[in-house]
N, C-alpha and C positions, 0 to 999 in steps of 0.2 A: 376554801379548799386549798391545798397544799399545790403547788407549783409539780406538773407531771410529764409536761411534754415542750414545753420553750426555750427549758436550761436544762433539759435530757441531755444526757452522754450518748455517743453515738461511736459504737466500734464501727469503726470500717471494714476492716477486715472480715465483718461475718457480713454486714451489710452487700458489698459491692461481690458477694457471691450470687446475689440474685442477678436475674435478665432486667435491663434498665428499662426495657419495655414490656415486665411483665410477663414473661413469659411462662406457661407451666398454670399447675394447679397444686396447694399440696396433697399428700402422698393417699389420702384417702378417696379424693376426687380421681388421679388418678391408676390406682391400681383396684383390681376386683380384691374379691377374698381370697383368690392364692397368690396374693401379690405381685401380679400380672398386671400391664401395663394394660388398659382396657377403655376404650371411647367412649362404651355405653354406659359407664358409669357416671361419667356426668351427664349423657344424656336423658338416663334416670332422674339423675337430680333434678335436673330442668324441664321434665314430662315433656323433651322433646321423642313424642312417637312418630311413624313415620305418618300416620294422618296429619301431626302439626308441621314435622320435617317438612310435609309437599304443599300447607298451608300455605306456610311462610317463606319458599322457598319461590315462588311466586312473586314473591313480592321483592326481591331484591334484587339489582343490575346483573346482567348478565354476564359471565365470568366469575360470580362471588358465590359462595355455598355459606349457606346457614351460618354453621358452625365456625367460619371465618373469624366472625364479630367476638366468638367468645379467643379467639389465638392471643392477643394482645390486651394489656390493662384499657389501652387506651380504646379501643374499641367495647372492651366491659365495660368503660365507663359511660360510652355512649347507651348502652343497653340499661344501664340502672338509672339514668336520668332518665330516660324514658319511659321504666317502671316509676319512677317516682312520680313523675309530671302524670299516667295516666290512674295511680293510685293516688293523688292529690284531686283528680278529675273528679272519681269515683264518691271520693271523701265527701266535695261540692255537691252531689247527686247529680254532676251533669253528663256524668254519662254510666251508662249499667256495663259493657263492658269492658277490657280489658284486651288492646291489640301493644299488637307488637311482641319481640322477643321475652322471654323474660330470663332477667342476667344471674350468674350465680352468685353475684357479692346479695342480690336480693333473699336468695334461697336461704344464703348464711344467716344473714342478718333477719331474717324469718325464725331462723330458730334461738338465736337470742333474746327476739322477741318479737311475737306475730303481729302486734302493733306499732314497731319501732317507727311508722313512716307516717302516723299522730300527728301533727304541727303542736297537737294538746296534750299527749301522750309524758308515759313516765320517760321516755327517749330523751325525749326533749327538754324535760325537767333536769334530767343527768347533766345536758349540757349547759346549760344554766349554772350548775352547781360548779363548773370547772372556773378556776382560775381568771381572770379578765385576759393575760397574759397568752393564755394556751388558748382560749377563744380567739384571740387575734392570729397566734400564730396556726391554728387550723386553719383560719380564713386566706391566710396567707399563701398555706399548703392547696389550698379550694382554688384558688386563685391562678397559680401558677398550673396546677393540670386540666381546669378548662380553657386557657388562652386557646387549648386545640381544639378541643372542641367547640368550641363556640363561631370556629370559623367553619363547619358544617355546613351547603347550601340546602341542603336536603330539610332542614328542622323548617317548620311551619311558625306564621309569627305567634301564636298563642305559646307555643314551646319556646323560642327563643326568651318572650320575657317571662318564659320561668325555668332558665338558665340563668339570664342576667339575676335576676331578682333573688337569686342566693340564698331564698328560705329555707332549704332544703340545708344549711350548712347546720344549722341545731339538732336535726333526726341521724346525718351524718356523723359530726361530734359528738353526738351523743353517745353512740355504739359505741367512741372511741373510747369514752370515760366508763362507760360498763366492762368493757375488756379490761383495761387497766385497773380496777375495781377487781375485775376476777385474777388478774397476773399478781397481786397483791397478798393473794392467797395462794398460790401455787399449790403447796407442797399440802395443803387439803383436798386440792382439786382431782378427782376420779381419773382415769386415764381417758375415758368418754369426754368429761368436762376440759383436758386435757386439749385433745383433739380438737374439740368446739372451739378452744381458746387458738387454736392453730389455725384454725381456717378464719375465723375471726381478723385473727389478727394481719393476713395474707388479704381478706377483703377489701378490710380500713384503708389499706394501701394503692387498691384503683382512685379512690379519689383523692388520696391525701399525699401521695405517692413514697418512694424507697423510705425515707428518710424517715418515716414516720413507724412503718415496720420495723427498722435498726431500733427505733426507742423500744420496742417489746423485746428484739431477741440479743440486744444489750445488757437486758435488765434479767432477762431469763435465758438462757443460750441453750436450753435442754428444745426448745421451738424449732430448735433446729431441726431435730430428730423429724419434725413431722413433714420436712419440706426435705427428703433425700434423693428420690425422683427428678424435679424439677432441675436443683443443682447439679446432678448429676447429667442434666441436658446439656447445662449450661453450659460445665467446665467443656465436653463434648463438642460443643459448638463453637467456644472461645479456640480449641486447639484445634480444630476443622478449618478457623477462618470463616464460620458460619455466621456471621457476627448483621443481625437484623437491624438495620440502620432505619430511621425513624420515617423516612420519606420511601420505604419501602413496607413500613407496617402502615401507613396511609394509604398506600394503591392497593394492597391488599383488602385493609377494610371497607374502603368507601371507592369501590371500583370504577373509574369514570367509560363511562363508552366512547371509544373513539369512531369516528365517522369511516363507515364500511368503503374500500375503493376494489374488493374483490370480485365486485357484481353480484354474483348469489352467495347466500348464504347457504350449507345447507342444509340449517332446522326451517321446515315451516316458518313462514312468517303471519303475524296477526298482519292486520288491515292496516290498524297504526303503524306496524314496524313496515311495513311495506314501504307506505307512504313519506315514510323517513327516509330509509332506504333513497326511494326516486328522488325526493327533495335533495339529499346528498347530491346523488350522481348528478342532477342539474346544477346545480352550485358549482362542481367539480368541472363541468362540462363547459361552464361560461368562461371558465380562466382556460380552456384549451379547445377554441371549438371547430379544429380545423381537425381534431381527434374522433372516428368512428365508433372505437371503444367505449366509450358511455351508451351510444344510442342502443350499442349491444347486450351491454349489460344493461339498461332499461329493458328491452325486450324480454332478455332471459328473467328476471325479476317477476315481470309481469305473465308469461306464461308458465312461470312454474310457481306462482304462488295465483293467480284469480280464479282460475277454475274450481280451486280449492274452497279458495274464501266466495266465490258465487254460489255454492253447494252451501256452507254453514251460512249465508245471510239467507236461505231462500226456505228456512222452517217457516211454516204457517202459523197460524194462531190453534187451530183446531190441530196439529204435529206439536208442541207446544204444550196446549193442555195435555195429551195423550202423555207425552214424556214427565211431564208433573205426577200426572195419576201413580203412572207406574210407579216412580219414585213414591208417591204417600203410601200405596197399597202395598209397599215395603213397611214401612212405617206401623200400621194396621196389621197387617200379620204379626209382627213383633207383637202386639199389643190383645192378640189373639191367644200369642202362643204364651204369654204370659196372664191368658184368663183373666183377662182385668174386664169386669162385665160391661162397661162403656161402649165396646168397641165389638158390642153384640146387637148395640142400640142403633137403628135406622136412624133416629135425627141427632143423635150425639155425630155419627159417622160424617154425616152431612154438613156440618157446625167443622169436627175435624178438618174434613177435605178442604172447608173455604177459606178457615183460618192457616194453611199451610200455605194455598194457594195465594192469599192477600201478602203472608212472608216472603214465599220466593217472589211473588211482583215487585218489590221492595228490593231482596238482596239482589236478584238476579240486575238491577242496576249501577251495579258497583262489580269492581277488577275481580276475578275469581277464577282458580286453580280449573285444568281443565276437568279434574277427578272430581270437583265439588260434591255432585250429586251420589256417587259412589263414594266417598270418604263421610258424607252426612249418616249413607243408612249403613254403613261398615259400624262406625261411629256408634249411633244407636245398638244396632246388634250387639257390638262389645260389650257391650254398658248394660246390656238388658239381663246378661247372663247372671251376674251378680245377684240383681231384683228377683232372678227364676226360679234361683239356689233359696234366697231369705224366704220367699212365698212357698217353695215347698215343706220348706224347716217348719214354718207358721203352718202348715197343713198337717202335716206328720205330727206336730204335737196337739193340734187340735185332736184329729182321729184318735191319737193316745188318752187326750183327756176326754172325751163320751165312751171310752169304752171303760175307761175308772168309773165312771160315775155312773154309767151302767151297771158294773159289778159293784157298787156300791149301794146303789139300789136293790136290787136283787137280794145279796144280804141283809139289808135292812129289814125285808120280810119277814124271813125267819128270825133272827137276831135276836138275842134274850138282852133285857131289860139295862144290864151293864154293856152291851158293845151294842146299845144302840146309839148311847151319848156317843161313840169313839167313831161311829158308823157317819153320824151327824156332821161331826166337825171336818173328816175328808171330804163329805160331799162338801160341804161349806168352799175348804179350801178349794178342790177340784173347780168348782165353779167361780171363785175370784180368779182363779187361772185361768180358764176359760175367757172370762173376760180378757184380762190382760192382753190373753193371748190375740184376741178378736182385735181388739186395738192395735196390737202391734203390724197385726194381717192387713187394714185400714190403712195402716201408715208408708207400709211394705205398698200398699197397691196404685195410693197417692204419688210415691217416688216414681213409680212403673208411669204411671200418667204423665207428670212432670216431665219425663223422661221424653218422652214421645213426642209431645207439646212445639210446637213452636218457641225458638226462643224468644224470649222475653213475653209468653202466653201464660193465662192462667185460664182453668174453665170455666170460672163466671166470666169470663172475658169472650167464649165464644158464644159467635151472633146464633138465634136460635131461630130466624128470618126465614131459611132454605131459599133465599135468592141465589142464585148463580154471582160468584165474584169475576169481572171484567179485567180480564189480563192486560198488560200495555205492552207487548211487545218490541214497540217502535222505539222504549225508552231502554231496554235491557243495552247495557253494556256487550262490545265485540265477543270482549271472552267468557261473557255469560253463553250466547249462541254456541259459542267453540262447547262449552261444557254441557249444553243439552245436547249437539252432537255427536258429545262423545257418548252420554248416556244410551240414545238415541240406537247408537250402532251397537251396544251389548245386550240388544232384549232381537229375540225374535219377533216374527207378525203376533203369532200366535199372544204374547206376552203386551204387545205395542195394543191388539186388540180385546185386551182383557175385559170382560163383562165389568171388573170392578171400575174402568176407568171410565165406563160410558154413562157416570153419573157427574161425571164432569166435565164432558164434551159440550161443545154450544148443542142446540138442537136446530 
């Protein structure tokens, strides 16, 4: 293959118009469709809804939002190695799902090609095909924009060696040679394919960085057009003096906590942060201990956060199940209200409740949002409406097809001898319709179950036993407790003692 990117030309002059740390998205990510500058357009992109916003927002140090990680290349790039390493995971079958952010160079390159991230993939074969030369010089490009990333203390060691381990440089390169591939062809390419090639090309660039983007809009400068947004930040920001220097897009993304000397805080504290908190102050206290002020702020610490936290550690086993119940018999009305006959059956319901029950034993031992339980059956409801809409469409055309086939019948009685062949072949059809249609009802009603299911459940997988499942309490996670509390306090008695949930109380 012909040499494309080692002994590329490189205008500067359009190059060094970008932000050197990436800043921006181009112009389709972000302006809506009256070319208004608009947030939720990438947030679209990235199906960050505000169920996954408060997921995920959970999970990262305090001072940092979400959407921080996507501000800077460098921080996208932490986001797509991380899609990579848990879609490499996936691949292995060692694990079924998929945590973490997910970045938009991933999204891009999804539409390139939804298998680009293959190790066996045509992705990968692309890169193979390129140059010895432009292989090295990617690696090179790889190279120099993980030095940052790879000093991360946050990455787990299974992650670290598959950072080091640079496999991922072939699925990467690879994209890079399908673009180039497609900029080869410009002047056939649709204004849609266009665009594609614009964000593409604006991708390649988190991991392979500026330099590599200059070879695309070196080669084609019309690229430009689709990045006018972002530039126009830029220049904005260059004559502001706004100029984001690289040890400030690091505190930004990877926010460190520094050790509290204010005494209280004043968000609620978990059990953990408490106990940090005091740890702090005692540390703080021993290099000055002739100071009264720690012992005060220990106390304030302590009674304005245990009273609190002695009320969510003090749910019962039988408070516990009750708060489960009500959660599932969310779950089961859904499953009602979508007519799915399951969920009319005494021991399919029983089979239900235990297998729910065995899941949150399970999750409820791992770090989780205090809304968990309400973003689960929000969650569900959203999702059910779709299935409510296809099964009624499957109904309404069912009732359409018995009442042809009724008036079809009916004419058949009288019908003379030439429109009874004609009378024959509707019913005929009518009734392969039928069918079809019955199957698609089936299938409509199986998603609706799915749906509802525990994840990673299937119904042969529910026990048909009608043993009571043994809760562990002692083992759930602090902010599992915080999260049945919260559930906990938005149901009335009336709701807390619901007839459905005393089929899964102890006796």
């Amino acid at each position: 293959m012909p040499n494309l990117i080692s002994t590329a030309e490189v205008e500067l002059t359009l190059v060094d118009q970008f932000s050197a740390q990436g800043i921006g998205f181009p112009d389709q990510t972000m302006l809506n469709s009256d070319g208004k500058p608009d947030p939720s357009v990438l947030d679209k992109m990235l199906g960050m809804s505000r169920h996954l916003r408060r997921m995920e927002q959970a999970k990262v140090k305090p001072g940092a939002r979400v959407m921080d990680f996507q501000r800077t290349s460098s921080g996208r790039l932490k986001l797509l190695i991380k899609d990579l390493y848990n879609a490499q995971q996936r691949l292995l079958n060692k694990t079924k799902k998929i945590d973490g952010y997910r970045s938009w160079e991933r999204v891009i390159f999804n539409e390139i090609d939804s298998a680009w991230h293959d190790p066996a993939g045509k992705v990968t074969q692309r890169f193979d095909q390129l140059d010895p030369k432009d292989q090295e010089t990617l690696d090179t490009m790889l190279h120099h924009r993980l030095d940052w990333v790879e000093k991360g203390k946050s990455w787990d060691i299974d992650l670290q060696d598959f950072i080091n381990g640079r496999t991922y440089l072939k699925q990467l390169g690879g994209i890079v040679g399908i673009l180039l591939d497609q900029l080869a062809n410009w002047d056939e390419l649709s204004s849609a394919q266009r665009r594609a090639l614009a964000d593409g090309a604006y991708a390649v660039a988190t991991p392979f960085g500026n330099k590599l983007l200059g070879v695309f809009v070196t080669r084609q400068p019309d690229l430009m057009k689709h990045y006018t947004t972002l530039l126009a930040d830029e220049r904005k920001a260059r004559q502001g003096g706004v100029i984001v220097q690289e040890d400030e897009v690091d505190e930004v993304e990877c926010p460190i906590e520094q050790p509290s000397t204010s005494g209280t805080s004043s968000a609620p504290l978990s059990l953990y942060d408490l106990y940090t908190e005091l740890f702090q102050l005692v540390q703080l206290a021993k290099t000055d201990a002739g100071n009264l002020c720690y012992a005060e702020q220990i106390e304030s610490l302590i009674t304005s956060n245990l009273p609190r936290l002695r009320e969510e550690y003090s749910l019962s086993e039988d408070t516990i199940r009750k708060i489960l119940g009500e959660c599932i018999n969310v779950l089961i009305q859904i499953g009602r209200e979508l007519s799915l006959q399951d969920f009319e059956d005494d021991e399919f319901l029983s089979a239900f409740k235990a297998a729910w029950l065995e899941y949150f034993n399970e999750r409820l031992k791992d770090e989780m949002p205090e809304s968990f339980l309400a973003d689960l059956t929000e969650e569900k409801e959203a999702n059910s409406v779709e299935i409510k809409a296809r099964l009624a469409e499957t109904e309404a055309l069912c009732a359409q097809i018995e009442s042809d086939l009724a008036g079809f019948t009916e004419k058949l009685k009288v019908a003379n001898f030439r429109e009874k062949g004609e009378l024959r072949s509707s019913i005929t059809e009518a009734e392969e319709s039928r069918a079809r249609n019955n199957r698609q009802h089936q299938e409509v009603e199986q998603q609706g179950l799915d749906l509802l299911l525990p994840p990673g459940y299937q119904l042969e997988m529910l026990s048909a036993d009608g043993e009571e499942f043994a809760l562990t309490p002692q083992a759930f996670h602090p902010s599992a407790k915080v999260a049945l509390k919260a559930w906990k306090n938005t149901l009335s008695d009336d709701q807390v003692n619901d007839p459905l949930c005393s089929g899964l109380m102890k006796p």
